[in-house]
C-alpha positions as CSV (number, residue, x, y, z in Angstrom):
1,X,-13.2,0.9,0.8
2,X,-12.2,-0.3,-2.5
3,X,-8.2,0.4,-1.8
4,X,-8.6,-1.2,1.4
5,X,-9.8,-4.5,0.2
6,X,-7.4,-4.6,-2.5
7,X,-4.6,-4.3,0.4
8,X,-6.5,-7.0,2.0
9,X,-6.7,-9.2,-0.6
10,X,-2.5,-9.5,-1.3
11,X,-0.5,-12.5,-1.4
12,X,1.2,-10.8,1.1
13,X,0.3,-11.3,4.9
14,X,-1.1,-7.9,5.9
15,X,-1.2,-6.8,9.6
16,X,-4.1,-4.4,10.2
17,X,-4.2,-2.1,13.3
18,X,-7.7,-0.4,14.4
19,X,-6.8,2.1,16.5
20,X,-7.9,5.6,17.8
21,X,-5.8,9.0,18.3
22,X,-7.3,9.3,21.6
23,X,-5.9,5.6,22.8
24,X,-3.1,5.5,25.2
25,X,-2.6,1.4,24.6
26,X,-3.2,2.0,21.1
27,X,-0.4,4.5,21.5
28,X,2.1,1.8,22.6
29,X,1.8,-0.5,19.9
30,X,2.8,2.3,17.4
31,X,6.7,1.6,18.5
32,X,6.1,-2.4,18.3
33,X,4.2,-1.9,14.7
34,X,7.4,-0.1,13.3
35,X,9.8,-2.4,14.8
36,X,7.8,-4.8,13.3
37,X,7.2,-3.0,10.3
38,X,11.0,-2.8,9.9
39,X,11.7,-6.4,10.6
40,X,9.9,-7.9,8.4
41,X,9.0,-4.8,5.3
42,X,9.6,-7.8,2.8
43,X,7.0,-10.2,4.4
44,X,4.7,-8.4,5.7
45,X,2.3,-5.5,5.4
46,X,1.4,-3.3,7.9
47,X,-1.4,-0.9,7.7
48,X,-3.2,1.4,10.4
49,X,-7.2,2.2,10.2
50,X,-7.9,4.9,12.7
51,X,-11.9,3.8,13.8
52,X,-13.1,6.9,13.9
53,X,-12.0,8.0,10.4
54,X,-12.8,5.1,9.1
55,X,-16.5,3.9,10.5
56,X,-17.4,1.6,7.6
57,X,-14.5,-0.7,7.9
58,X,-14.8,-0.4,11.5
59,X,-18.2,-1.2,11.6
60,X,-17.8,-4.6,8.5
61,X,-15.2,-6.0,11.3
62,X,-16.9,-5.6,14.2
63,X,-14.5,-4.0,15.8
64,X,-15.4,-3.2,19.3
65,X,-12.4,-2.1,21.2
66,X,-9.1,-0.9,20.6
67,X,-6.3,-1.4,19.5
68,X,-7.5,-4.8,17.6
69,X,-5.4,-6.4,15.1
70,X,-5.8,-8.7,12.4
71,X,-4.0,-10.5,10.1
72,X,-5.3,-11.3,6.6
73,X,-3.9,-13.0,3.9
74,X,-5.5,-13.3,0.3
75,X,-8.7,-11.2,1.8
76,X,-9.3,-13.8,4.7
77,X,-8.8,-13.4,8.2
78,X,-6.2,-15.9,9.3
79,X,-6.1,-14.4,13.2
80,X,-7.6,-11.7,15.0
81,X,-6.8,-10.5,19.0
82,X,-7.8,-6.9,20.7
83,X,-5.3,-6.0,23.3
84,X,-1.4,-4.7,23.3
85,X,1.0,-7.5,22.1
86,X,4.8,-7.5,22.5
87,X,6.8,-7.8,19.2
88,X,7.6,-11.3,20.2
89,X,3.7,-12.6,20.3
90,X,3.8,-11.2,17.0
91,X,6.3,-12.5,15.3
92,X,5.1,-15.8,16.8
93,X,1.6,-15.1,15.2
94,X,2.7,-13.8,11.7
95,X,5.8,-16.6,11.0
């Protein structure tokens, strides 16, 4: 949990994706996350926690249904939304 808050807790906006292997949507956004990943790899961190690997920080964010993402920044949550997203709802979000 440690590494995971200290990821968190950057200066740098950090995307996290909860998702699980057995997720078909979950399985979409992997394509928009790299695109996204790869737009913006200066400004932005991206990081995957698979739920079921993973119950503790699942269960401190309440996450309920997947995918969910969340964007922190400096260890605060500055948006959250469950659901697919397009790359441009995103972007939107993050800039």
């Amino acid at each position: 949990m440690g590494k995971f808050q200290k990821i968190i807790g950057s200066n740098t906006p950090t995307l996290v994706e909860f998702y699980g292997t057995w997720c078909m949507p979950c399985r979409t956004m992997n394509s928009i996350l790299d695109e996204l990943r790869n737009q913006r790899k200066d400004t932005l961190s991206v990081v995957k926690i698979d739920v079921d690997k993973n119950l503790e920080i699942t269960n401190q964010f309440k996450i309920k249904s997947v995918p969910t993402l969340i964007l922190f920044k400096s260890g605060e949550i500055v948006w959250r939304k469950s659901g697919v997203m397009s790359i441009k709802e995103i972007l939107a979000l993050v800039n």
